[in-house]
C-alpha positions in Angstrom: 87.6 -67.7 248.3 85.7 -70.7 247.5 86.7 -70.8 243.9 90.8 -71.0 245.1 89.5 -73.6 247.6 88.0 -75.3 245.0 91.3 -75.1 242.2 93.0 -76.1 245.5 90.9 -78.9 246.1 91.1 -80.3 242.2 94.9 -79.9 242.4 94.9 -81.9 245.3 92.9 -84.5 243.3 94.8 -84.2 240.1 98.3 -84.8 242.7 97.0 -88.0 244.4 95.5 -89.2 241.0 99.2 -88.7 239.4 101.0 -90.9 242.8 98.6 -93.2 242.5 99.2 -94.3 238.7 103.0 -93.6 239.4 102.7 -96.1 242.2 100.5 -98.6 240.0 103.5 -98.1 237.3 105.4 -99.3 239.8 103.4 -102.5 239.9 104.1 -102.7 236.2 108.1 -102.7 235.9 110.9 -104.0 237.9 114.4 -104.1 238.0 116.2 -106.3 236.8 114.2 -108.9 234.3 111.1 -110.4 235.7 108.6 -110.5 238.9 109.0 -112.8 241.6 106.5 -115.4 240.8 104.4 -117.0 243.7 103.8 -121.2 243.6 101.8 -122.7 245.7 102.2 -126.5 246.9 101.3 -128.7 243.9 102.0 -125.7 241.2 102.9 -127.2 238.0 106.8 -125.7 237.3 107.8 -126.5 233.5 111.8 -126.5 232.6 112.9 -125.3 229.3 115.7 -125.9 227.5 118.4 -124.0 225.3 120.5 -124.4 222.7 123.5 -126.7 223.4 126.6 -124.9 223.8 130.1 -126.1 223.6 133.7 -123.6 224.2 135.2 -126.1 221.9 133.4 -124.8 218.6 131.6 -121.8 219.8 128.7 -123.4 217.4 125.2 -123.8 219.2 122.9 -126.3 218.1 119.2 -127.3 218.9 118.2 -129.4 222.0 116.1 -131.6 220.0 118.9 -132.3 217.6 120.4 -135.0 219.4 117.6 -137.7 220.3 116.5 -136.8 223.5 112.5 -136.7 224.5 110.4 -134.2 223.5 107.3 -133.2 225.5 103.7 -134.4 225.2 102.4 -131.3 223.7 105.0 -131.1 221.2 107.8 -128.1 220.5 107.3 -124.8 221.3 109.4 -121.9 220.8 109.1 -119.9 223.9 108.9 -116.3 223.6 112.0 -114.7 222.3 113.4 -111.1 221.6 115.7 -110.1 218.8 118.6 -110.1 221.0 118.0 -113.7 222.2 117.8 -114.7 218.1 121.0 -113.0 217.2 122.9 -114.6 219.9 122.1 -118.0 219.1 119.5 -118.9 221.7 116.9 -120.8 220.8 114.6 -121.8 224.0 111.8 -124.3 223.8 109.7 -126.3 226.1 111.0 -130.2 227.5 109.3 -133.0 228.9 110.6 -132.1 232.9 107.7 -130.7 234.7 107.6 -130.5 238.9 105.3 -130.2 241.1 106.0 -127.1 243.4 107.5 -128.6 247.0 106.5 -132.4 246.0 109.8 -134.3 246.1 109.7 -137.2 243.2 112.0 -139.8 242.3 112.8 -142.0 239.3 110.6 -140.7 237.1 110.1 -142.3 233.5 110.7 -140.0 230.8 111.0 -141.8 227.6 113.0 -144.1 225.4 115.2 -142.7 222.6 114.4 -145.9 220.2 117.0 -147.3 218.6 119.5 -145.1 217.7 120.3 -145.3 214.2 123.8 -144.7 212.4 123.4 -141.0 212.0 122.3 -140.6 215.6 124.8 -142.6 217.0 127.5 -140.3 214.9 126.4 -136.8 216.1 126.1 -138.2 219.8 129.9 -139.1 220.0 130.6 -135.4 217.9 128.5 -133.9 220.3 130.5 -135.9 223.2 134.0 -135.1 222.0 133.5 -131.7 221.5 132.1 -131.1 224.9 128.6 -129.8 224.5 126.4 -128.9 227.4 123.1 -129.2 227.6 121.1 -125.5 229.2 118.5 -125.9 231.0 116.2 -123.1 232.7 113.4 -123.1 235.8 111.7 -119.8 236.4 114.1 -117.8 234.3 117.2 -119.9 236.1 119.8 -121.8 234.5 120.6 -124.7 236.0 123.8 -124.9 237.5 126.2 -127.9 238.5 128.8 -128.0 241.3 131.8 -129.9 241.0 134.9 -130.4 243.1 138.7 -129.7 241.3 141.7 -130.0 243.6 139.9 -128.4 247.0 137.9 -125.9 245.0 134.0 -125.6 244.0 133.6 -125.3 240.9 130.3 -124.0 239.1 128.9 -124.4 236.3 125.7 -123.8 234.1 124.2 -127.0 232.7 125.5 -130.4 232.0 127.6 -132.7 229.4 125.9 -134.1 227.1 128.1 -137.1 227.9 131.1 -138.1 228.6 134.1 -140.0 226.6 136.0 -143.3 228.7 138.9 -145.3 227.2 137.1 -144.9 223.9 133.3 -145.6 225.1 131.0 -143.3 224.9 128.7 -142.5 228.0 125.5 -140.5 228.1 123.9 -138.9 230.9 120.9 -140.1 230.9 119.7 -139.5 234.5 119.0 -136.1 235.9 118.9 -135.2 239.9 117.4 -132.0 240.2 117.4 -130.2 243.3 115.1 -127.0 243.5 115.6 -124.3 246.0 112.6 -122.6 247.2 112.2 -119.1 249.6 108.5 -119.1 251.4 106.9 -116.4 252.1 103.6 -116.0 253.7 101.8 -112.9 252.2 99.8 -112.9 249.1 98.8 -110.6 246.5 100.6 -107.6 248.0 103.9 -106.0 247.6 106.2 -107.4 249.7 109.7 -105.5 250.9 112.6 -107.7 249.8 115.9 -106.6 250.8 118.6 -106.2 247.9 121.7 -105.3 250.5 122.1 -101.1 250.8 118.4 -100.5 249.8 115.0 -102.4 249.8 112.8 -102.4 247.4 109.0 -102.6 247.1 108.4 -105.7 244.3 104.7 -107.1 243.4 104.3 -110.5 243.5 102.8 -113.1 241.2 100.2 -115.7 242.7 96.0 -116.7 242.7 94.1 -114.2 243.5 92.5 -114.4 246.9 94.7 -117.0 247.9 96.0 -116.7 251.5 97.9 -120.2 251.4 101.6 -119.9 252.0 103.4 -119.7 248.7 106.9 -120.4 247.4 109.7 -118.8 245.5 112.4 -120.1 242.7 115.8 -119.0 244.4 118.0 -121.9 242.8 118.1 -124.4 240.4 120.9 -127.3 240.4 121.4 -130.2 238.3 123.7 -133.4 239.3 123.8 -135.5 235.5 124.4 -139.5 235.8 125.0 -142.0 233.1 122.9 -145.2 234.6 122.1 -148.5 232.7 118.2 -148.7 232.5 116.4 -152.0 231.8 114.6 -151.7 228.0 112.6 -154.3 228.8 111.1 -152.6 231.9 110.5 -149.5 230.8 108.7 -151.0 227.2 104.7 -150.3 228.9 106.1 -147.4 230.8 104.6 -143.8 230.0 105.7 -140.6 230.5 106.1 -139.3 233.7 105.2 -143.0 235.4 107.6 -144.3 238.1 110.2 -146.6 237.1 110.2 -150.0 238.6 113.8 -150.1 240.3 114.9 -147.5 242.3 117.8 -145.8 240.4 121.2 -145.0 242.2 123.0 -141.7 240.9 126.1 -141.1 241.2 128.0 -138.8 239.5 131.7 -140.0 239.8 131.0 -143.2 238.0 129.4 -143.5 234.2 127.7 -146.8 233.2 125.9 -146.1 230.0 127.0 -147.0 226.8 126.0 -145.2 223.8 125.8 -147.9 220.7 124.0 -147.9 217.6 120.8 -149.3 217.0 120.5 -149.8 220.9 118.0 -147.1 222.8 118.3 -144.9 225.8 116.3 -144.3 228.1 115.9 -141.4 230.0 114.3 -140.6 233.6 115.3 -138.1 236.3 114.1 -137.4 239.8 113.6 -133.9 241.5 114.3 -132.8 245.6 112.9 -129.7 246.5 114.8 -127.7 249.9 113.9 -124.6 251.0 116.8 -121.9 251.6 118.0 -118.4 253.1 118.1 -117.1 249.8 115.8 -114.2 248.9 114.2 -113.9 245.4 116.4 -110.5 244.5 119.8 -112.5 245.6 119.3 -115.3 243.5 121.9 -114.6 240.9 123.9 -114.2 243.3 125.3 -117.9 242.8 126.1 -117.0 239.0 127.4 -113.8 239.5 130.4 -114.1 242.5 132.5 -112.0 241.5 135.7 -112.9 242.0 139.1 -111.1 240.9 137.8 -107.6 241.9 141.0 -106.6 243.1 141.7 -107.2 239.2 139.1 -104.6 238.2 140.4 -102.0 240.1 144.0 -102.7 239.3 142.9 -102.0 236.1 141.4 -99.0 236.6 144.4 -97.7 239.3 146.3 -98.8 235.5 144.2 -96.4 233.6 144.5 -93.1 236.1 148.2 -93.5 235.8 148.6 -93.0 232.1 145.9 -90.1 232.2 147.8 -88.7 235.0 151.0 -89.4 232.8 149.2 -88.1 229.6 147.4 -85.2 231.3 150.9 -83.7 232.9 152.2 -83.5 228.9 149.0 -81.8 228.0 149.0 -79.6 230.9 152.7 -78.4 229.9 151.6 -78.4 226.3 149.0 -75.8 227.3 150.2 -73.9 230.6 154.3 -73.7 229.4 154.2 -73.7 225.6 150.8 -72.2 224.6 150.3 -70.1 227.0 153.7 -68.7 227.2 154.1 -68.1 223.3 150.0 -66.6 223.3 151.1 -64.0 226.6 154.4 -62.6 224.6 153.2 -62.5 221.4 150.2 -60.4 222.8 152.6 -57.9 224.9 154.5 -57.0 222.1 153.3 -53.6 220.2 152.4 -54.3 216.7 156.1 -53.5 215.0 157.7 -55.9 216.8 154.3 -58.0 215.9 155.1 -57.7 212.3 158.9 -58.5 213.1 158.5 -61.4 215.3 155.5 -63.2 212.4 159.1 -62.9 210.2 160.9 -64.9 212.9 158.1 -67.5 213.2 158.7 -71.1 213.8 157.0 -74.3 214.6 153.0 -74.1 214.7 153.1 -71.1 214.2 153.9 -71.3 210.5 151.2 -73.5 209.1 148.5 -70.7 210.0 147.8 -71.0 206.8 147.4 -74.4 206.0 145.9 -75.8 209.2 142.4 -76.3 208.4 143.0 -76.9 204.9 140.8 -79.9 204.1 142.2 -83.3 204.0 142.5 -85.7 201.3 138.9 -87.7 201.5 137.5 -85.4 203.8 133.4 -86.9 202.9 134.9 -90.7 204.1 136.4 -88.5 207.4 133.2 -86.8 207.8 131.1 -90.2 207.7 133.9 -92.1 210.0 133.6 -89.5 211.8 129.3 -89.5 212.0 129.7 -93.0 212.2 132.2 -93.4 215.4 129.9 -91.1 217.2 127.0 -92.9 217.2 128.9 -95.7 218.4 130.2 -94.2 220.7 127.2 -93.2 222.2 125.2 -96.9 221.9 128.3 -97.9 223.9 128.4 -94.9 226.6 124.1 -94.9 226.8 124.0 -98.8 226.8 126.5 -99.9 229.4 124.9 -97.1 231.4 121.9 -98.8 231.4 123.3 -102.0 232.0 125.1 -100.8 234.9 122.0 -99.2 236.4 120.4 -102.8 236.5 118.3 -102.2 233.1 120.1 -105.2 231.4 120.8 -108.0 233.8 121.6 -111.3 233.2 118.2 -112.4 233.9 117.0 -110.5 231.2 118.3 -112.5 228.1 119.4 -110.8 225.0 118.7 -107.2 226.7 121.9 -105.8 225.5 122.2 -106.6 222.5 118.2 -105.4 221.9 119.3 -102.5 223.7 121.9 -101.8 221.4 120.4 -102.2 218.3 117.6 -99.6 219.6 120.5 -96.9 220.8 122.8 -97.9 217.6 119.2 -96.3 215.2 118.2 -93.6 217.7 121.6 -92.3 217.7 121.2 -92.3 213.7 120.1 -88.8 214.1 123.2 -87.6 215.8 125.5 -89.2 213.3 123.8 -87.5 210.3 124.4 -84.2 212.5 127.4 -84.3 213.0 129.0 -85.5 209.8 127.1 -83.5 207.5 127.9 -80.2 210.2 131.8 -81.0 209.7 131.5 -81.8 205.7 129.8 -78.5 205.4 132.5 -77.0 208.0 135.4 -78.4 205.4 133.8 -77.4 202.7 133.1 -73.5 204.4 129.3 -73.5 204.8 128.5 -75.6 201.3 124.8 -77.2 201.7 125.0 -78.9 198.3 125.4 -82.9 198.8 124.5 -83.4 202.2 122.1 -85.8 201.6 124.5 -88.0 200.0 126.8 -87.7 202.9 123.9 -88.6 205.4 123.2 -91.7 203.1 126.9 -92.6 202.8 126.5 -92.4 207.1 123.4 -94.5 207.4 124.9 -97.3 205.4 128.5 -97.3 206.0 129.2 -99.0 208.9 126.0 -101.2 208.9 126.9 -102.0 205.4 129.9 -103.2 206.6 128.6 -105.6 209.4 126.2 -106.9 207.3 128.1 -108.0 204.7 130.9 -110.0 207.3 127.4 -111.0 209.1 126.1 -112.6 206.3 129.1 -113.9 205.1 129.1 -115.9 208.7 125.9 -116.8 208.3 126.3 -118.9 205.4 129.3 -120.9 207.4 126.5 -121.4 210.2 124.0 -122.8 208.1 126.2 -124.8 206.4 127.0 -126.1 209.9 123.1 -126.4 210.4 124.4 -124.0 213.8 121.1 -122.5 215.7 123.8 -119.5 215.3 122.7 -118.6 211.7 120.6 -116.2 211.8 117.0 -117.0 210.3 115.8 -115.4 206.8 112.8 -114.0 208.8 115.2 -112.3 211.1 117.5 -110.8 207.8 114.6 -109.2 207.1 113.6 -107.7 210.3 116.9 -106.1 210.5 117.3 -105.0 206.6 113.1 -103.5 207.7 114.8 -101.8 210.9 117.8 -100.5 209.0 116.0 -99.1 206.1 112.9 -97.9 207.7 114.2 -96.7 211.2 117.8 -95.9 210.7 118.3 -94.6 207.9 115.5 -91.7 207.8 116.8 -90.9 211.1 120.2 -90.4 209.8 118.7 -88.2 207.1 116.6 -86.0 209.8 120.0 -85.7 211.8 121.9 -84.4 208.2 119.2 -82.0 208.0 120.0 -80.7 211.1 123.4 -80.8 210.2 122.4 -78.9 206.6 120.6 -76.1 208.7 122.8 -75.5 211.7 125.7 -73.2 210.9 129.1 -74.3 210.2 131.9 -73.9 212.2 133.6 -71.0 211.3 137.7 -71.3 211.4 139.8 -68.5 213.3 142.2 -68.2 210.0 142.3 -68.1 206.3 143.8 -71.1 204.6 146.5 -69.9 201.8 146.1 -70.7 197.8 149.3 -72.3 197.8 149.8 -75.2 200.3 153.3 -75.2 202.3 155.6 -77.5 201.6 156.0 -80.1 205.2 159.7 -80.4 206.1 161.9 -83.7 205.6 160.9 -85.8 208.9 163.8 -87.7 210.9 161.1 -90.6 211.4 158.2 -91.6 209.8 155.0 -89.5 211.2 153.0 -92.6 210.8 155.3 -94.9 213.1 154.6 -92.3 216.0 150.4 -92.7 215.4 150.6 -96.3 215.4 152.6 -96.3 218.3 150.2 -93.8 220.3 147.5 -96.5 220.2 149.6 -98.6 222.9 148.6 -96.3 225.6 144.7 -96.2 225.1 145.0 -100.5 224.8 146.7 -100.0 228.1 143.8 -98.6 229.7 141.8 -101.9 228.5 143.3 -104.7 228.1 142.9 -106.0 232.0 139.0 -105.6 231.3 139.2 -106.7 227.8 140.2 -110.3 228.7 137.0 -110.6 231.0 135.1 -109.0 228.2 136.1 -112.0 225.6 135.8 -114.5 228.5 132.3 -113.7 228.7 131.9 -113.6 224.8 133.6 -116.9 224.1 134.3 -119.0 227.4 130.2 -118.7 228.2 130.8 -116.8 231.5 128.5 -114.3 233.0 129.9 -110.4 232.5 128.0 -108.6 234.6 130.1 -105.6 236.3 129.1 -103.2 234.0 129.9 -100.9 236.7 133.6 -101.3 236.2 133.3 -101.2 232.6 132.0 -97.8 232.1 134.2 -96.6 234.6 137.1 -97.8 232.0 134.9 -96.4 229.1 135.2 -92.9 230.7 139.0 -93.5 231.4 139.5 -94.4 227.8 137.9 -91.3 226.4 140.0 -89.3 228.4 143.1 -90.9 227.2 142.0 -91.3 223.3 141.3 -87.4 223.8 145.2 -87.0 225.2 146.6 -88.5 223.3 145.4 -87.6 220.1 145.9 -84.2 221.1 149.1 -84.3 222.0 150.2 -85.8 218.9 148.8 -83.6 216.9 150.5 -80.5 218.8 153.8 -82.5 217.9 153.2 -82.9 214.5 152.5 -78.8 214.5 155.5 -78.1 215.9 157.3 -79.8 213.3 155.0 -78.0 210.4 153.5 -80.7 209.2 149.7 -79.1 209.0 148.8 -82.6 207.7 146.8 -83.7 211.2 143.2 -84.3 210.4 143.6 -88.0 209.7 146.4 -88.5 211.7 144.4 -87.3 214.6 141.9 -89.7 214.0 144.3 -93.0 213.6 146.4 -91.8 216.7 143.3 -92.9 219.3 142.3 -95.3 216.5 145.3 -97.4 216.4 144.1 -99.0 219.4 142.0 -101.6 217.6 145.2 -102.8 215.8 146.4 -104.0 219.0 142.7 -105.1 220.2 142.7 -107.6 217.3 146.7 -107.9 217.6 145.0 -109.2 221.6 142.4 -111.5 220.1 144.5 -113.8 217.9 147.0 -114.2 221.2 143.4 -115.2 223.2 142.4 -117.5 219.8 146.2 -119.3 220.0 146.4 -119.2 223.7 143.5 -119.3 226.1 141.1 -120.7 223.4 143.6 -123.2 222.5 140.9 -125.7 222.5 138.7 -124.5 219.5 138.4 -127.0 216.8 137.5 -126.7 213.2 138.3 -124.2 211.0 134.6 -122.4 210.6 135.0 -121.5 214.5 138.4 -119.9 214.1 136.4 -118.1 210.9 133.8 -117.4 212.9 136.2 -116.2 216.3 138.0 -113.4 213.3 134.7 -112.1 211.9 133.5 -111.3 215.0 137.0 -110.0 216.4 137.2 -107.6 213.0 133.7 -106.3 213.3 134.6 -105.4 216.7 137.9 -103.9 216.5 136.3 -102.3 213.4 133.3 -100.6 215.6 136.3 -99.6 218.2 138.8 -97.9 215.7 135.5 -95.6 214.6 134.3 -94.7 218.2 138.0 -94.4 219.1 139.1 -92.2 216.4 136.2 -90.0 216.3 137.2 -89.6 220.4 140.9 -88.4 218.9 139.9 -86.4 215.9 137.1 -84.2 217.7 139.3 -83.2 220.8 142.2 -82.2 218.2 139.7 -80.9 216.0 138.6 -78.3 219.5 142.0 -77.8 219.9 143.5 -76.7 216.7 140.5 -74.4 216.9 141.5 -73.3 219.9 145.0 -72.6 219.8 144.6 -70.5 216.6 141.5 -68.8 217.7 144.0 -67.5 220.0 145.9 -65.5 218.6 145.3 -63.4 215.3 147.9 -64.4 212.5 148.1 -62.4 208.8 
């Protein structure tokens, strides 16, 4: 009795130690991107700055390459993560530094010098072609309001400067304002609300402080271009008061850029404190406006599944079904009489899973798409789960990268399973296949990658991709992705092939005369999955290339579900047409009919280059808009296909496992 109170009493122990380190866990992670951070009256709060962004190129470029002050200390690359690097962010430290609730106003920052010819050149390029300048406080971008017509407008950061009856003006003056949420607890968790559920977040601060603290909630920026006195500001250090108080406003501009004459810079900072709680902070950035769009777009998508799934449901229910339950009633003379009288799918039982024409590049499209597929499916799952916010910068695309190589495993498996399932159990080759898998389509992105690259740094762009960062991913992709493509063909080698319902005849048979092109009907079919996406496609590229915020990942893989189902229809239907007219020729067709869908995705992106991004100048950013677009629509037509080509795959299988035919 006292040894089970005993085993009881250690479980106990073992149950509370467990909840305990779940609960300090908790301590250690939160959702999404980054603790709350306490600050104290007086805290020093440091902003940092981004690369400069412009929707007229799509070509980012340093912060310190235009002449604007640098801080005391130096440069400094703040921490970074591969996704932050591949999308062009660079984020280093600047000379603005608050104090935490201490309002201060014309603050001296520095002189520029004289600016010399090449400066004064790359300021007006800068100018014309509408860069802004990113700023960020406590993981916030800055954000400027402006008034259009009646409407707010918002935007993150600010113009470099501004073009006036052919002057150039700089903004030279920054008014910061600084929203703050107080809070009066200290080191403990404190229960935030985040609208249908609360959740318990740890806080940042001193230890064994008890004085109230504050929290970053908002961060805007109101730019000026005002006339400073050189003279004046000649003795003036950093960070000292200068000696007239400055007047901003923003609907007027008053200084001039010209060469070999300097600028000076200073900027003043309010702090107010606000409503807003820490977890509804993005809120300002992430309005979501048009949702009524979003779910006009998915109403969109259930009508053509309904549509597509009706044909499908006739196709199986009517036809199959009906042909399946007579043939299966009759006694086996009538059998033998009625396999005389066959017509339609029927009579290419013998030729139906006779392998295609380049059936290894099918299998490792194939092995490809699916891994794809499934970084898309697993990573917008995440993101809609709040594991990828916005706060978190260059999440996705890290996360991507790190599904993309897991998922190596499953692509090996299933190519090398359906080479060896073509080839009727075979095991000889399958390594080459899983290598052929592992560098296909990464093979293929790297070489329109680098080919890019070399436009960026020929454009000295913050874009191109850094030679340590090639290397990285050529370490990743080598070391990582491909052995795991090779344990998944092993799998694939070992696992048993699919074995078909029907023997496949010596002699092929000969496909009848066809009133119309079979081709012309599976480019066609790719209309119907675009349908599905095209409403959340243009918020997609909006995101990509206008610099807004995508964030409903919610919506999105609600569409991403849709579109699988419809790929799946309509492949499938297709390929019971092209049965029914003999033509035993489906396996690729299968996979173009839901693959013809990136034709019309690229067909979509030049009509957004000519139309809604009008404004791009040069031609390396139109080269630049194309690669991308092709490597896209290139991923899609793999992940698409390999939806069409497995579902018709199931259902040939199906259908002629079905019913036995000699």
């Amino acid at each position: 009795m006292g040894l089970s109170r005993m085993k009881l009493l250690s479980r106990f122990r073992i149950l509370v130690l467990a909840c305990s380190l779940i609960f300090q866990l908790g301590y250690g992670f939160y959702l999404p991107g980054s603790y709350p951070h306490k600050y104290v009256v007086g805290d020093l709060l440091s902003v940092k700055v981004n690369s400069l962004t412009s929707i007229e190129t799509e070509l980012p470029f340093g912060y310190y390459s235009l002449p604007f002050c640098k801080p005391k200390e130096g440069v400094k690359d703040s921490a970074e993560n591969l996704g932050e690097l591949l999308m062009g962010d660079r984020i280093e430290n600047s000379p603005y530094q608050f104090k935490m609730f201490t309002n201060q106003t014309d603050i001296f920052t520095c002189s520029s010098g004289p600016l010399t010819s090449d400066q004064f050149k790359i300021m007006k390029e800068r100018i014309d072609e509408m860069y802004q300048v990113n700023l960020i406080l406590d993981n916030l971008p800055a954000i400027r309001y402006t008034q259009k017509e009646g409407y707010v407008l918002r935007w993150t950061g600010y113009p470099v400067g501004v073009k006036v009856k052919d002057a150039y003006y700089v903004f030279n003056h920054l008014k910061f304002k600084v929203l703050v949420h107080k809070y009066e607890e200290a080191d403990m968790a404190r229960v935030m609300g985040t609208g249908d559920a609360a959740e318990l977040i740890p806080t940042i601060g001193k230890e064994g402080s008890d004085i109230p603290g504050y929290m970053v909630v908002g961060f805007e920026v109101v730019p000026c271009s005002v006339v400073h006195n050189i003279e004046q500001v000649k003795d003036l250090k950093m960070y000292q008061t200068y000696p007239n108080a400055i007047q901003c406003d923003p609907t007027t501009v008053s200084m001039p850029i010209k060469e070999g004459v300097p600028i000076a810079f200073t900027y003043e900072v309010m702090f107010e404190e606000s409503d807003i709680k820490w977890p509804s902070r993005w809120d300002a950035y992430l309005k979501m406006e048009g949702s009524k769009v979003h779910w006009f777009s998915i109403m969109n998508s259930m009508m053509v599944i309904t549509f597509l799934a009706g044909i499908v449901f006739v196709i199986f229910l009517r036809t199959v079904r009906r042909d399946l339950t007579r043939y299966e009633e009759l006694d086996k003379e009538a059998q033998a009489q009625m396999n005389e009288e066959l017509s339609g799918w029927k009579l290419v039982v013998g030729d139906v899973f006779r392998a295609p024409s380049n059936s290894s590049l099918l299998c490792i499209m194939v092995g490809n798409g699916v891994q794809i597929l499934g970084m898309a499916v697993v990573t917008i799952l995440f993101a809609a789960l709040g594991f990828m916010s916005p706060a978190s910068r260059g999440a996705l695309i890290t996360g991507m990268l790190f599904f993309y190589m897991i998922l190596g495993v499953a692509a090996g498996y299933v190519a090398v399973r359906l080479w060896r399932t073509m080839g009727c159990g075979d095991n000889k080759g399958w390594i080459s296949v899983s290598w052929k898998v592992s560098c296909f389509f990464p093979g293929i992105a790297f070489l329109i990658l680098t080919t890019l690259n070399f436009l960026l740094w020929g454009s000295h762009s913050t874009g191109a991709i850094p030679f340590s960062l090639f290397v990285i991913l050529l370490l990743l992709w080598f070391c990582i992705s491909v052995p795991l493509t090779l344990v998944g063909g092993y799998l694939g080698a070992k696992a048993s092939h699919i074995e078909y319902p029907v023997r496949t005849n010596q002699i092929p048979r000969e496909i009848p005369a066809q009133k119309y092109p079979s081709w012309l009907l599976v480019l066609g079919a790719g209309t119907l999955p675009f349908g599905t996406l095209f409403i959340e496609l243009f918020f997609i590229m909006s995101s990509i290339w206008m610099g807004r915020v995508y964030y409903v990942f919610g919506f999105l893989f609600i569409v991403l579900v849709l579109l699988v189902v419809v790929c799946a229809e309509v492949s499938l239907v297709l390929t019971y047409m092209h049965l029914c007219v003999e033509d035993w020729k489906w396996w690729w067709k299968s996979f173009f009919a839901s693959g013809s869908v990136a034709i019309y995705i690229f067909l979509y992106s030049i009509n957004y280059l000519i139309f809604d991004l009008k404004s791009l100048s040069g031609p390396v950013s139109s080269t630049l808009y194309l690669g991308y677009s092709l490597l896209m629509v290139f991923a899609i037509m793999l992940a698409t296909g390999t939806i069409g080509f497995l579902s018709s795959f199931w259902f040939v299988h199906y259908l002629f496992s079905s019913v036995k035919l000699d």
